[in-house]
C-alpha positions in Angstrom: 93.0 -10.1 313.8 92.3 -13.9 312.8 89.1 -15.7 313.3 89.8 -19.2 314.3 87.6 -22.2 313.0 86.8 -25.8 313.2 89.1 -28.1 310.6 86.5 -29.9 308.1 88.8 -32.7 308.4 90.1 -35.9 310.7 91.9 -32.9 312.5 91.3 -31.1 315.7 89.3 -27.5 316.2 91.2 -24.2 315.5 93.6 -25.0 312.2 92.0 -22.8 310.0 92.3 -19.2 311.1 91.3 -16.4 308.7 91.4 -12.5 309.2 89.9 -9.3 308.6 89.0 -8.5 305.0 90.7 -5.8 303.4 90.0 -4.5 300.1 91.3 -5.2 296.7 89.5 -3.3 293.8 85.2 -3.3 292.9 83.6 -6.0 295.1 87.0 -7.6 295.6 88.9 -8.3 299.4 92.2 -10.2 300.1 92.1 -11.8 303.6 95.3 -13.2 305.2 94.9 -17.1 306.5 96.8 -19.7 308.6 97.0 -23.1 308.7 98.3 -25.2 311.9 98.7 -28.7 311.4 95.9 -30.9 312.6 95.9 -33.4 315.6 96.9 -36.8 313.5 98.2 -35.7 310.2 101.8 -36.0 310.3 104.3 -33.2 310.6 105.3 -31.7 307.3 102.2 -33.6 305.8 99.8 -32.5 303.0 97.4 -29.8 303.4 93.8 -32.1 303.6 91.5 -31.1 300.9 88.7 -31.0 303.2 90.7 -27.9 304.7 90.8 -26.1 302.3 87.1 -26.1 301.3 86.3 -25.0 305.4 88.9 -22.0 304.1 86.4 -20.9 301.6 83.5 -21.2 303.8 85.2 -19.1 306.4 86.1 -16.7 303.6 83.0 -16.6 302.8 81.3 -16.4 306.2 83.8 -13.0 306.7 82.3 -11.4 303.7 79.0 -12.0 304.3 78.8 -10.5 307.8 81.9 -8.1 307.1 82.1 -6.7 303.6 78.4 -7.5 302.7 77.3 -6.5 306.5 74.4 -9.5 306.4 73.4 -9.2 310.1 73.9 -11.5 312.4 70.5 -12.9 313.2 70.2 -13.7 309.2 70.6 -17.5 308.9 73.6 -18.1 306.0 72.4 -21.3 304.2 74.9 -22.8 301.5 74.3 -23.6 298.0 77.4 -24.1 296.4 81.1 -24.7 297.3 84.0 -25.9 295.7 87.9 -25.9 296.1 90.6 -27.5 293.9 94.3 -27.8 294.1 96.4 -25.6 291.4 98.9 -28.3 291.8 100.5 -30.4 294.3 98.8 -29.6 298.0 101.4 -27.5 299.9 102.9 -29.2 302.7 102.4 -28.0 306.2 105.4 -26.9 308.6 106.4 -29.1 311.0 105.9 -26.8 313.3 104.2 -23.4 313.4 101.5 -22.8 311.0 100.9 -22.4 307.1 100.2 -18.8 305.9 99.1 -17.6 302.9 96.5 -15.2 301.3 92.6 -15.6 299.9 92.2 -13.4 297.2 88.1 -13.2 297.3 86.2 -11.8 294.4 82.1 -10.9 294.6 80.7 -12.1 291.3 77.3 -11.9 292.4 74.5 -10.7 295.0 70.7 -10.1 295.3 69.2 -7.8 297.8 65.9 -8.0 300.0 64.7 -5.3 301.7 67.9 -3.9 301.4 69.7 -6.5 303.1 71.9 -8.4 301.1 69.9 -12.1 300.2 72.4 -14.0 298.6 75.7 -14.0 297.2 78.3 -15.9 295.1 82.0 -15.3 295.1 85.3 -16.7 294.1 88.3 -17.6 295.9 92.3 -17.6 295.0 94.3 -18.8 297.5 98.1 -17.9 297.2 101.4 -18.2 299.2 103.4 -14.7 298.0 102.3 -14.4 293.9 102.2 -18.6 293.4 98.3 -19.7 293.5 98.0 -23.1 295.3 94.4 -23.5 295.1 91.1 -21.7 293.5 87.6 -21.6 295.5 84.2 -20.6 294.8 81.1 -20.7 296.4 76.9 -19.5 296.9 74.8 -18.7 299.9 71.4 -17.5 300.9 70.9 -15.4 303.7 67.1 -15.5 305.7 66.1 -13.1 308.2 64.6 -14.5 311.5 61.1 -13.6 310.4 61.1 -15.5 307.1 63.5 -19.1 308.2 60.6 -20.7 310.2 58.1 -20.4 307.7 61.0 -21.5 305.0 61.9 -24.6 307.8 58.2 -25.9 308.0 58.7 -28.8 310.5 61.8 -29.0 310.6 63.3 -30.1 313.9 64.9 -27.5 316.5 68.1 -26.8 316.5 70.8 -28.9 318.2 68.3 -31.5 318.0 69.9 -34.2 315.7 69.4 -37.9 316.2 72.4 -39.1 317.9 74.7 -41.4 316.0 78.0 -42.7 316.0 78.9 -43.9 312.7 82.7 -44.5 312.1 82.8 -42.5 309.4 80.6 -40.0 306.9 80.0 -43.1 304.6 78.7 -46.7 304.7 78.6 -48.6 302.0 75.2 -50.4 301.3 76.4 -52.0 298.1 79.1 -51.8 295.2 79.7 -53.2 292.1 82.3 -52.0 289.8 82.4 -48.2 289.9 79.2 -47.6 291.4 78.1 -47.8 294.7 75.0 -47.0 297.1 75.6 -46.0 300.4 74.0 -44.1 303.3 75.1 -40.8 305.0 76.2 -41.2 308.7 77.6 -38.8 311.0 79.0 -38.7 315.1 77.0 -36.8 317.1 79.8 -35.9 319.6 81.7 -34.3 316.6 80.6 -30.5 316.3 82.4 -30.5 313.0 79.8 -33.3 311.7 76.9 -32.2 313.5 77.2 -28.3 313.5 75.0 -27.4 316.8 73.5 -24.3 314.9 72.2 -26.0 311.8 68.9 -27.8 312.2 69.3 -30.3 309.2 72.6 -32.0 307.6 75.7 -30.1 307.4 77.6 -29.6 304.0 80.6 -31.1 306.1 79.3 -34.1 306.4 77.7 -34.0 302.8 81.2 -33.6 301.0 83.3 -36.1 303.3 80.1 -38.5 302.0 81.4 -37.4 298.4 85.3 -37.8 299.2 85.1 -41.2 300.7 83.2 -42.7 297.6 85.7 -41.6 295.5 88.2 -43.2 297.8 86.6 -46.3 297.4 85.6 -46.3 294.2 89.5 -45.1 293.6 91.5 -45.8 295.4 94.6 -45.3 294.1 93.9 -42.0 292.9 94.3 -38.8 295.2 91.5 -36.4 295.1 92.4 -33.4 293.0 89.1 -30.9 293.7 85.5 -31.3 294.9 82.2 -29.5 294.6 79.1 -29.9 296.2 75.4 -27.9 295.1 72.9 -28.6 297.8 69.3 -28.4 295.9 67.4 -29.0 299.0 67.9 -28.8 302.7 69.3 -32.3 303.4 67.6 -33.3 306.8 68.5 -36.0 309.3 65.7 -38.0 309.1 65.2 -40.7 306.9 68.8 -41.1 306.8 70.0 -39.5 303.4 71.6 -42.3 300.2 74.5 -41.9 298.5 74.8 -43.0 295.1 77.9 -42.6 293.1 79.3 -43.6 290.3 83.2 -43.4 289.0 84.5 -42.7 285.4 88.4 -42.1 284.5 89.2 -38.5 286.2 85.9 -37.9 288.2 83.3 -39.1 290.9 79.9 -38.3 290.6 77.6 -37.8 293.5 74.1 -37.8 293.8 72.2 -37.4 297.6 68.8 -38.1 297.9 66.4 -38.6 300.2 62.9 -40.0 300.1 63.6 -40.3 296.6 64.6 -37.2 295.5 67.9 -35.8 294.7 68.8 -33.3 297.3 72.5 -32.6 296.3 74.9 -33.7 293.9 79.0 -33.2 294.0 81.2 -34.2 291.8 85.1 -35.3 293.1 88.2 -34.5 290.7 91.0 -37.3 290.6 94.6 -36.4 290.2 95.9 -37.3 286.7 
């Protein structure tokens, strides 16, 4: 059975679709995944990167609740993701969808209580024994009792200050390969402003990351990004963007009231 989720990128909801977990060894699962092609990429097209890092969080999502059996009322808070290309992206079908298998491995977990806390796992995706793309990522998971107290004043949920920027990015100033910028995000969009998160979504927080590189580079193609979030990035003040470019990489650095909150780092294609 296949668990259908929202694109992370320009693409419409339901692309990614990933299924039960099934296991592979000690701590390890192999999951089978789809890919349709998203409203306004054209047929036979690239996979977008941004895709493939929402296939590691829903990866990741399945083994918390499933193979980790983290109950439902415990909020999963990221920490880390990343996703990189082996090679070239695969090409969607023209028609249909794109299937292939996530090889997941648990490196890592604490317990609370004994309730899983938080965990860290990789992720191999492959299309029969050919790996097109590696994965990784962290999470924390906070029962009901503790997230409010962890939250302080934070605001409810499904409350974020509307907007309706035209993209994750605007540029506030640049000068050779660096640039300052603030985060922006469309309120009507549910895969920008994710209705069950009461602060910034990591969405938003690596298309931030992607579109400096693009501008800072932009005739490179993005290769791989990762994204550690240090802090819980919140809506309000508006969170910067500074980034800076070098010969193969982007680096990112989020910060808000003067503090860094997150930093990513975006992987150019030779």
């Amino acid at each position: 059975m296949f668990v259908s989720g929202q694109d992370a990128g320009d693409a419409g909801p339901g692309v990614v679709q990933v299924g039960s977990a099934t296991a592979a060894g000690t701590e390890a699962w192999h999951l089978p995944v789809r890919v349709s092609a998203p409203r306004g990429l054209p047929d036979g097209g690239p996979m977008p990167l941004l895709t493939g890092l929402e296939l590691v969080r829903q990866v990741g999502m399945v083994l918390a609740r499933q193979c980790l059996a983290i109950p439902p009322d415990h909020h999963l808070s990221l920490l880390r993701i990343s996703f990189r290309w082996a090679g070239r992206p695969p090409r969607l079908p023209d028609s249909g969808s794109f299937g292939a298998t996530a090889f997941a491995r648990l490196h890592s977990r604490r317990e609370r209580h004994g309730v899983t806390s938080a965990f860290e796992a990789s992720v191999t995706l492959r299309v029969g024994s050919r790996e097109i793309a590696h994965g990784s990522g962290s999470a924390q998971a906070i029962d009901p009792a503790t997230y409010p107290a962890v939250r302080g004043d934070a605001p409810p949920i499904g409350t974020a200050p509307v907007r309706h920027d035209a993209g994750p990015l605007t540029v506030l100033h640049q000068r050779g390969d660096r640039l300052l910028g603030q985060i922006g995000w469309e309120s009507d969009d549910p895969r920008q402003v994710d209705p069950t998160l009461d602060r910034v979504s990591g969405h938003v927080l690596v298309s931030a990351a992607s579109r400096a590189a693009s501008i800072l580079r932009p005739e490179r193609s993005v290769a791989g990004v990762s994204m550690r979030i240090d802090h819980f990035v919140e809506y309000v003040p508006r969170p910067d963007v500074y980034a800076t470019a070098d010969e193969d990489r982007v680096e990112v650095s989020v910060l808000q009231n003067r503090a860094v909150v997150a930093r990513g780092e975006v992987h150019l294609e030779p």
